[in-house]
N, C-alpha and C positions, 0 to 999 in steps of 0.2 A: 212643049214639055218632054217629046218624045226625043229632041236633042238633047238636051241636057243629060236623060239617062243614058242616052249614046255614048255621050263623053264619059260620062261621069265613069260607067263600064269598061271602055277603055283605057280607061287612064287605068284603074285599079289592075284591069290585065297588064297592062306596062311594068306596073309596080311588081305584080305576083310573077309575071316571066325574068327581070330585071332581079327578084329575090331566088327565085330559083338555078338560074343562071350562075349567083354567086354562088349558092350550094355546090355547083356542078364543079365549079373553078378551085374552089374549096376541096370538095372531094381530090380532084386531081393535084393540089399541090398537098394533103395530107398521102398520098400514096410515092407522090415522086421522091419528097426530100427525105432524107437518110437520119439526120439527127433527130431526135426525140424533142428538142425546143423548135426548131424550126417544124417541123408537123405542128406541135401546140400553138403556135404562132399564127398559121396558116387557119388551124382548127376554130380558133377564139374568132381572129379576126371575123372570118367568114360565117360562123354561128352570127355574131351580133348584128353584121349587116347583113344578113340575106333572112333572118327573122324578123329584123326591122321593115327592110321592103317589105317579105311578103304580108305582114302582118299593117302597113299602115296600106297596102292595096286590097286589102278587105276592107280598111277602115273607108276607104271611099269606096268602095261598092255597098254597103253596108250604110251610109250614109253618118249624119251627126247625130247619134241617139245614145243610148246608155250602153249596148253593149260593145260600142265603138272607144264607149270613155273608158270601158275593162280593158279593151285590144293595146290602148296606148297606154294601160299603168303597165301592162305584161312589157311592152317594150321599154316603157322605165328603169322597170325591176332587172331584164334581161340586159339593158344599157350597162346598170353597174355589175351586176354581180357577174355577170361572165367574164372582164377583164379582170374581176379580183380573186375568182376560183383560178384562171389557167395561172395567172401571178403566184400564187400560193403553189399548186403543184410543182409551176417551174423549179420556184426556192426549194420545194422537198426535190428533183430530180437535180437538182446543182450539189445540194447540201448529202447526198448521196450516192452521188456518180465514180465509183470505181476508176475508171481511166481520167481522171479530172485533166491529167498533162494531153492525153489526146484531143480533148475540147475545146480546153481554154489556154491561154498565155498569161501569166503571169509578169507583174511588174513589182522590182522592189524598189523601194521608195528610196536605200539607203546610198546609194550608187546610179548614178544617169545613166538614160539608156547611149549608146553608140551612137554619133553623128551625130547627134542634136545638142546644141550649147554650147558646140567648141568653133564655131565661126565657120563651119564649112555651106557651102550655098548647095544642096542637094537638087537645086533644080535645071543644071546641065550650066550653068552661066559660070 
């Protein structure tokens, strides 16, 4: 029995260094990149998996009991709603972004863009 808890222990530390780890990764790509979507990008992704880890490696140290069945609705709940909160904010920081021409490219539907549909082979042949 005293293996089992062995394993059982290390696994969950796997999971909690493995969830931390992404925090750490996360950190670093929310401080490197410059746009304000690309940080929130970096920020959601990494919130959702490294709260998942760490939070299903308490679930196996902690064992199959009732406060393991709360740890997995928390990561349910944090499953959806963290990609639909940064979603939302993105739309508020697009839908009021002052330099909008600095960010994004625009395409008009009314007119083709250059080189494509006029029969030309762009790919050196």
């Amino acid at each position: 029995m005293a293996v089992f808890e062995w394993v059982r222990f290390l696994a969950g530390a796997a999971l909690l260094l493995a969830g931390v780890t992404i925090f750490v990764i996360e950190m670093i790509g929310v401080f490197r990149f410059r746009y304000v979507l690309n940080r929130m990008h970096a920020a959601a992704m990494g919130d959702t998996l490294g709260i998942g880890f760490c939070l299903l490696g308490l679930i196996v140290m902690c064992g199959l009991n009732f406060t393991s069945l709360k740890m997995f609705l928390v990561i349910v709940f944090l499953w959806f709603s963290s990609p639909v909160s940064s979603h939302l904010i993105a739309r508020l920081e697009v839908t009021t972004d002052e330099d909008k021409e600095k960010h994004y490219g625009s395409v008009s539907l009314d007119e083709p863009e250059r080189g494509k549909g006029d029969g030309e082979s762009h790919d050196g042949v």
